[in-house]
C-alpha positions in Angstrom: -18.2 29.4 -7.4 -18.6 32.9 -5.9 -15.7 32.9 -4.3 -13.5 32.7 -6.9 -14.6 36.3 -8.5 -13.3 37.9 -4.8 -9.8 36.6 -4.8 -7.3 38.6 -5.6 -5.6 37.6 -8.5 -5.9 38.1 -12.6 -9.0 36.1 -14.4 -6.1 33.9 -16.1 -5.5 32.9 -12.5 -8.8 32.9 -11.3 -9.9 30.3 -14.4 -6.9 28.0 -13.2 -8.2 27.8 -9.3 -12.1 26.9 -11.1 -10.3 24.2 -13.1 -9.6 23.1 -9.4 -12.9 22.0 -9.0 -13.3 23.4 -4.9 -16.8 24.6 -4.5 -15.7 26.9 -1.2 -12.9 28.8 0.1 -12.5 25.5 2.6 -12.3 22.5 -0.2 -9.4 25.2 -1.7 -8.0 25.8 1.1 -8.0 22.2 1.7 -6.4 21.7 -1.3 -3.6 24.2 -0.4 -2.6 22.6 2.8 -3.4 18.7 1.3 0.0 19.5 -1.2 1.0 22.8 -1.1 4.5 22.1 -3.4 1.8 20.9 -5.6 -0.3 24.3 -5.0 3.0 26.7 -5.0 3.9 24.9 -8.1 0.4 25.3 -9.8 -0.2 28.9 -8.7 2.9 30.2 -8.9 3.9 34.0 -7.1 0.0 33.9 -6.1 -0.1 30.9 -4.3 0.2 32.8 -1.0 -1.9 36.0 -1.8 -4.5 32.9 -2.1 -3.8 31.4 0.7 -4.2 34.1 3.1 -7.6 35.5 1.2 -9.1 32.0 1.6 -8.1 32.0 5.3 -10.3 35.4 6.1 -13.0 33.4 4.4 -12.9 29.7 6.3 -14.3 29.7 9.8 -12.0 30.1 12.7 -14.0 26.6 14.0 -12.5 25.2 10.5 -9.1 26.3 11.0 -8.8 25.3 14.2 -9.7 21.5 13.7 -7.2 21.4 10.4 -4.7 22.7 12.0 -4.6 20.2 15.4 -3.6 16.9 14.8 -4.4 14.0 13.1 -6.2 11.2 15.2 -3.4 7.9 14.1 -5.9 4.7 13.6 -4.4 1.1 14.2 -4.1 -0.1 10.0 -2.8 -3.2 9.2 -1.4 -6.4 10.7 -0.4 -7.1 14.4 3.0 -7.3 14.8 3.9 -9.3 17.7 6.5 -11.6 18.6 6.2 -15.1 16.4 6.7 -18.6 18.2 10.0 -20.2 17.3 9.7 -22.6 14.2 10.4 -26.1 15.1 12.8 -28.3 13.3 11.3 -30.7 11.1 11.7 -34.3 12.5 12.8 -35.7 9.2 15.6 -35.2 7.1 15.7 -32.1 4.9 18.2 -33.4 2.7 16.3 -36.4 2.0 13.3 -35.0 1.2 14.8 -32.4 -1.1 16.5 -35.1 -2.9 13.3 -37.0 -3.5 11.5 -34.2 -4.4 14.0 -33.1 -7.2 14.2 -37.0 -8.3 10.2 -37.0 -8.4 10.7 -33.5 -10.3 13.2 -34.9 -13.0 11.1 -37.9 -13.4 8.0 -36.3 -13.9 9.6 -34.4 -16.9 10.9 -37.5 -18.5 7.8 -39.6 -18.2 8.5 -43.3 -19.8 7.0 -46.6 -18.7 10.3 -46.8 -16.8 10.4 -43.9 -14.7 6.8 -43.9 -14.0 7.8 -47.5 -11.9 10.4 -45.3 -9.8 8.1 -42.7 -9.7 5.5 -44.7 -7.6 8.5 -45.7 -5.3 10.1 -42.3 -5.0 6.4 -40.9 -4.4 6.0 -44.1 -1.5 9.5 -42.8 0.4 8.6 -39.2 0.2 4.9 -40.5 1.8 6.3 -42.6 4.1 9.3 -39.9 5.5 6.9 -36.9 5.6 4.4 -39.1 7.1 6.6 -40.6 9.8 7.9 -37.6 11.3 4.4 -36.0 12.0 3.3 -38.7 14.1 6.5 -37.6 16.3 
């Protein structure tokens, strides 16, 4: 990386910036202006000096399109208004209940329950099935 011998600063410095991995003054300088706490942090009282040597050496077509804008792109999900939910037409409470009877019984399974299980199962059936007919 050619570049790298022109800059300005010690070889100590100069090994750091290779360590980098940029193969041209633009991919540093990208770099730079990608994080430059990161950079400042990295190089130190030379982080500047570098800076404005790899400016002289990027294209003034390069620095112009880096420094306008970003184009914003549409990501993600569309956010727009929901439809109300509609009340259920059967009764809430009544199917929670059943659910946490058919829950309970399940857990506990004897010859016994397993005859209320069918029934429970049959109401729960029979409510949910009811209400979306309505």
């Amino acid at each position: 990386m050619p570049y790298i011998d022109e800059l300005p600063v010690s070889d100590e410095v100069k090994r750091k910036i290779a360590a980098l991995g940029a193969s041209s003054p633009e991919a540093l300088l990208s770099l730079a202006q990608a994080s430059p706490d990161a950079f400042d942090a990295f190089l130190g009282s030379n982080a500047d000096a570098i800076r404005n040597f790899l400016r002289t050496r990027v294209s003034q077509v390069d620095q112009a399109r880096w420094s306008s804008p970003i184009p914003s792109f549409a990501l993600g999900a569309r956010l727009e208004t929901r439809p109300a939910l509609q009340e259920p037409s059967f009764d809430i409470a009544r199917r929670d209940r059943l659910f946490d009877e058919i829950s309970l019984l399940r857990r506990q399974p004897t010859i016994e329950n397993q005859a209320k299980l069918v029934q429970l199962e049959a109401d729960l059936n029979t409510l949910l099935e009811t209400s979306s007919g309505k």
